[in-house]
C-alpha positions as CSV (number, residue, x, y, z in Angstrom):
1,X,105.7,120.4,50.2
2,X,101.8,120.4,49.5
3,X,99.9,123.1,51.7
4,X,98.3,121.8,54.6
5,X,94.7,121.0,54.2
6,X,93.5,122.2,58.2
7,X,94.5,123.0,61.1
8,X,94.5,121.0,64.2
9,X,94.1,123.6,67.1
10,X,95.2,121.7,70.7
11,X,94.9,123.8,74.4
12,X,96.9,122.4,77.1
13,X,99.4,121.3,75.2
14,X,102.0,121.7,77.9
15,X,101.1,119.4,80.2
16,X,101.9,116.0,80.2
17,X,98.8,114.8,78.5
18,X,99.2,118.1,76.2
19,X,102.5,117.0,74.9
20,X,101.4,113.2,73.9
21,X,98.7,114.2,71.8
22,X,101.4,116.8,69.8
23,X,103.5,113.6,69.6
24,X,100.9,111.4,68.8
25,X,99.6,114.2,65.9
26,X,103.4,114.7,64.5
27,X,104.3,110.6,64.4
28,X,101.3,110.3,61.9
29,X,101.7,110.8,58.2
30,X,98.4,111.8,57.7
31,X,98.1,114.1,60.9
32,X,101.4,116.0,60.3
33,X,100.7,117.3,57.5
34,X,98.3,119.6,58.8
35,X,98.6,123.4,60.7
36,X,99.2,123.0,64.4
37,X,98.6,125.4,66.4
38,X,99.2,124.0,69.9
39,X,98.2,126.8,73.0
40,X,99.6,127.3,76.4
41,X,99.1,129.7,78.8
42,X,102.5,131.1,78.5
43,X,104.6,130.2,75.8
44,X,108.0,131.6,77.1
45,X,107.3,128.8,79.6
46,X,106.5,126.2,77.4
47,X,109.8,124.3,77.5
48,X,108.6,121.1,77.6
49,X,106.4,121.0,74.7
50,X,109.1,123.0,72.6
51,X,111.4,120.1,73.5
52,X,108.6,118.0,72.0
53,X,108.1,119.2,68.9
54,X,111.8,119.9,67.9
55,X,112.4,116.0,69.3
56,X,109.9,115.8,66.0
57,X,111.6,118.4,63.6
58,X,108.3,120.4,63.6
59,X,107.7,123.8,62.2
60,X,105.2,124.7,64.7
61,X,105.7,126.6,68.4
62,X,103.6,127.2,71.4
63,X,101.6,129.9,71.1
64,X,99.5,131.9,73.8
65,X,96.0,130.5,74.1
66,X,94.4,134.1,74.0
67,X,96.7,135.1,70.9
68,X,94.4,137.6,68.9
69,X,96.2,136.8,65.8
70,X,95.1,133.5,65.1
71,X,91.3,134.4,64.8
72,X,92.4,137.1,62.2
73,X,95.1,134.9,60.6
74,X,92.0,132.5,59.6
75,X,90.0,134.9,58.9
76,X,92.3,136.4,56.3
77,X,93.0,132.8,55.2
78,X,97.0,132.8,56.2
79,X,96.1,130.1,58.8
80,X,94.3,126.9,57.1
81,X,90.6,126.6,58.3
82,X,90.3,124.9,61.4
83,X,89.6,120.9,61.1
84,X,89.9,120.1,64.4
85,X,89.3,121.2,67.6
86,X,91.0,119.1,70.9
87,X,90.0,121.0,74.3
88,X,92.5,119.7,76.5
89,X,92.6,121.3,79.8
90,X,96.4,121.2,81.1
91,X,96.0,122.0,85.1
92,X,99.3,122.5,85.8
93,X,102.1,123.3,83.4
94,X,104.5,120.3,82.8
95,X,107.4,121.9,84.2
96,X,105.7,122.8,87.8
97,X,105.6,119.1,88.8
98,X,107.7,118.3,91.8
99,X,109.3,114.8,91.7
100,X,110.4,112.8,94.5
101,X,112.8,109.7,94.9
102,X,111.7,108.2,98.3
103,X,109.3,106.3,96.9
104,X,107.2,103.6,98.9
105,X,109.5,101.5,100.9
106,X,108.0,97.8,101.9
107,X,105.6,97.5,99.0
108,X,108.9,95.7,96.6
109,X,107.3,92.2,97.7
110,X,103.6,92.5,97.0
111,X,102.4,90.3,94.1
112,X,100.6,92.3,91.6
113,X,100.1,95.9,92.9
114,X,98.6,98.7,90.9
115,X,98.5,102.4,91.8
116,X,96.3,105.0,90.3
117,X,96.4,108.0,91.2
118,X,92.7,109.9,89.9
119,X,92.1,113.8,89.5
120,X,88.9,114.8,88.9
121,X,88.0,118.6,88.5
122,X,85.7,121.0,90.1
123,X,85.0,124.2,88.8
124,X,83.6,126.5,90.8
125,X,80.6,127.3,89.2
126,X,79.8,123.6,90.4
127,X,79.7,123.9,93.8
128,X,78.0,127.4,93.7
129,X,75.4,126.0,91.6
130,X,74.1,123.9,94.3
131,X,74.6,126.7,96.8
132,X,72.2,125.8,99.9
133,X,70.6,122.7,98.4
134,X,73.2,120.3,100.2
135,X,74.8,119.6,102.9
136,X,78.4,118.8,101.0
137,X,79.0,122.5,102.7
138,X,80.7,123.9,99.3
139,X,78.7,127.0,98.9
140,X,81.4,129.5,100.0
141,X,84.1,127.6,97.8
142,X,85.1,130.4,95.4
143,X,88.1,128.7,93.3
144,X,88.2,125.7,91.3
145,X,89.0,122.3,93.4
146,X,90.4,119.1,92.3
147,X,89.3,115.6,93.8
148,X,92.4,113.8,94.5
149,X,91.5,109.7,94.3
150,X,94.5,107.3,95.3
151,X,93.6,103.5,94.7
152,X,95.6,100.6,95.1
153,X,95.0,97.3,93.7
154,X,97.1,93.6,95.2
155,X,96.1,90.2,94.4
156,X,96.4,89.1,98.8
157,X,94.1,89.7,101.2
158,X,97.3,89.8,103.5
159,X,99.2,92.7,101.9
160,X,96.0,94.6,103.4
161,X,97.5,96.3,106.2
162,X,101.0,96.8,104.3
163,X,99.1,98.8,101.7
164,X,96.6,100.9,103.5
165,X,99.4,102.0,105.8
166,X,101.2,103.3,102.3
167,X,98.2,104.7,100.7
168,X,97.9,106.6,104.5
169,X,101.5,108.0,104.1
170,X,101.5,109.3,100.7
171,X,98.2,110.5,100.9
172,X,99.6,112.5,104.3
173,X,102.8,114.1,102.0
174,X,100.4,114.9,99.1
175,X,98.4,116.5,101.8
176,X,101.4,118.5,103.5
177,X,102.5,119.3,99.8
178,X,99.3,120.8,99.3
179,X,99.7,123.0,102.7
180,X,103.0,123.9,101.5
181,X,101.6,125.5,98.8
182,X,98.7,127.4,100.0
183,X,96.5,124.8,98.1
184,X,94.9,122.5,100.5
185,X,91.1,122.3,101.1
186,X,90.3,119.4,103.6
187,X,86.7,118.7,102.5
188,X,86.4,114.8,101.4
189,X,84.6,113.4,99.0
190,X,82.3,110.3,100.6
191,X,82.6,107.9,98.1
192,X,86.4,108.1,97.7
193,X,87.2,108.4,101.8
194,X,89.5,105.7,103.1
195,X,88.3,104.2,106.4
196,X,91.1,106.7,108.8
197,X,89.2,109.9,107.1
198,X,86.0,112.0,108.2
199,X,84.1,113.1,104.9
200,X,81.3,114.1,107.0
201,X,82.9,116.2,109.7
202,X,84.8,117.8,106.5
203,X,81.2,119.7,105.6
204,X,81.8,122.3,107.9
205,X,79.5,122.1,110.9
206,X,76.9,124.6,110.0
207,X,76.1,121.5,107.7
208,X,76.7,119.1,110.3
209,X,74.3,120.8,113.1
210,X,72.0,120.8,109.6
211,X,72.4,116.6,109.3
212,X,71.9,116.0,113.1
213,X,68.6,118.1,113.1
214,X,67.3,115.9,110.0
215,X,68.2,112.8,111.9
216,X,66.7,113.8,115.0
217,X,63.1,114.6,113.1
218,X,63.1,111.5,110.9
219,X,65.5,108.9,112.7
220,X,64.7,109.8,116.7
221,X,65.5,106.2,117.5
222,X,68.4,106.1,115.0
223,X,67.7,102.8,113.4
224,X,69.8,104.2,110.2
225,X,73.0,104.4,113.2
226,X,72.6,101.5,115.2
227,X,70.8,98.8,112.6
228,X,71.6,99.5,109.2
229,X,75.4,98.1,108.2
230,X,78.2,100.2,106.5
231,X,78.6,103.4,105.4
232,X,79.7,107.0,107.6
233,X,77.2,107.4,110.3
234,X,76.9,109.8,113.4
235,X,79.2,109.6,115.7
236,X,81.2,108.7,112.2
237,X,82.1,105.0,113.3
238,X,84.1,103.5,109.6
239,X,83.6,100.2,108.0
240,X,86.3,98.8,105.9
241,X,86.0,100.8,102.4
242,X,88.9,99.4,100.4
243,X,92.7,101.6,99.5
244,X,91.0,105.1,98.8
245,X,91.8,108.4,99.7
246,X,90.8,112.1,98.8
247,X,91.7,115.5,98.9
248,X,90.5,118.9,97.6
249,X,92.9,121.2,96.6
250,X,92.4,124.9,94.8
């Protein structure tokens, strides 16, 4: 067997993401024949991608992503010199996923519905970076959060109520889930807010008693309330803003 000609260095590579780029890598000809060195935060863990790559007759294993071996291995040339590079962040270890069978009872019958279920990540260093220069009252945030974005798609206008009402009770057992855990943050992210949440009331009211001063010196007759359409607006009255929902979480 020829010697490989680089090594292909993965992180994450637990997760579920993690493990379909090792598959993806060991199913091509060209790709295989390189070094793998796939890294997990702990390997003894790892079952899910050791599955994977014996499911693919591979030599490689999960290693530890702060092993101090590898750096030394390629400096000493017994690791191949390092071709590629894929930073893939796995949040949450394959095998820590909870499952559930319930399912979403009453949706069987709507024509042409789409879920998608969005996380978007937050380190830290985010929100302290604009520490006192907004009102989304995250300065004291010292863990990473996740935005959690739930979106449905249908093709009738009158599967509207049917699907909000779904999106409303999922989102409510993600939420619980998240308490559960010790991982719920209930700060909501504007854009993504589904018309039965309040984003704004979410900041924390040292920046709310901040937004009602700065409407009161530039809005005194509240025009941007009481005449301007849509939006979130003090006393927080909602417009229709589609199937959305949100949720922080550590």
């Amino acid at each position: 067997m020829a010697s490989p000609k680089g090594t292909i260095v993965l992180t994450g590579a637990n997760g579920s993401l993690g493990r379909a780029i090792v598959s993806s890598i060991l199913s091509s000809p060209e790709l295989a024949t390189c070094h793998g060195v796939y890294a997990v935060r702990e390997p003894s863990t790892a079952t899910a991608l050791r599955d994977a790559l014996q499911a693919q007759n591979a030599a490689a294993r999960p290693v530890g992503s702060g092993q101090p071996d590898f750096h030394e291995g390629v400096a000493a040339g017994r690791i191949p010199p390092v071709r590629v590079l894929i930073p893939n962040a796995g949040w949450r270890e394959f095998t820590t996923q909870t499952w559930t069978a319930d399912g979403l009872p009453g949706l069987k019958g709507i024509s042409n519905i789409t879920w998608s279920l969005s996380l978007e990540p937050l380190p830290s260093a985010i929100c302290q970076k604009g520490a006192g220069r907004n009102s989304l009252g995250l300065d004291d945030r010292k863990a990473p959060l996740v935005v959690v974005l739930l979106t449905a798609s249908f093709k009738t206008l009158t599967d509207q109520q049917t699907v909000e009402a779904a999106a409303r009770n999922l989102m409510s057992a993600i939420e619980e889930e998240a308490r559960r855990q010790g991982v719920y943050d209930p700060w909501a992210y504007l854009d993504y807010a589904a018309p039965w949440q309040d984003p704004i009331a979410s900041y924390g009211e040292r920046s709310l008693k901040r937004l009602r001063e700065v409407q009161k010196r530039v809005d005194p007759k509240l025009v941007f309330t009481h005449r301007v359409p849509g939006g979130v607006q003090d006393p927080w009255p909602y417009r229709p803003l589609g199937i959305a929902a949100n949720l922080y979480r550590h």
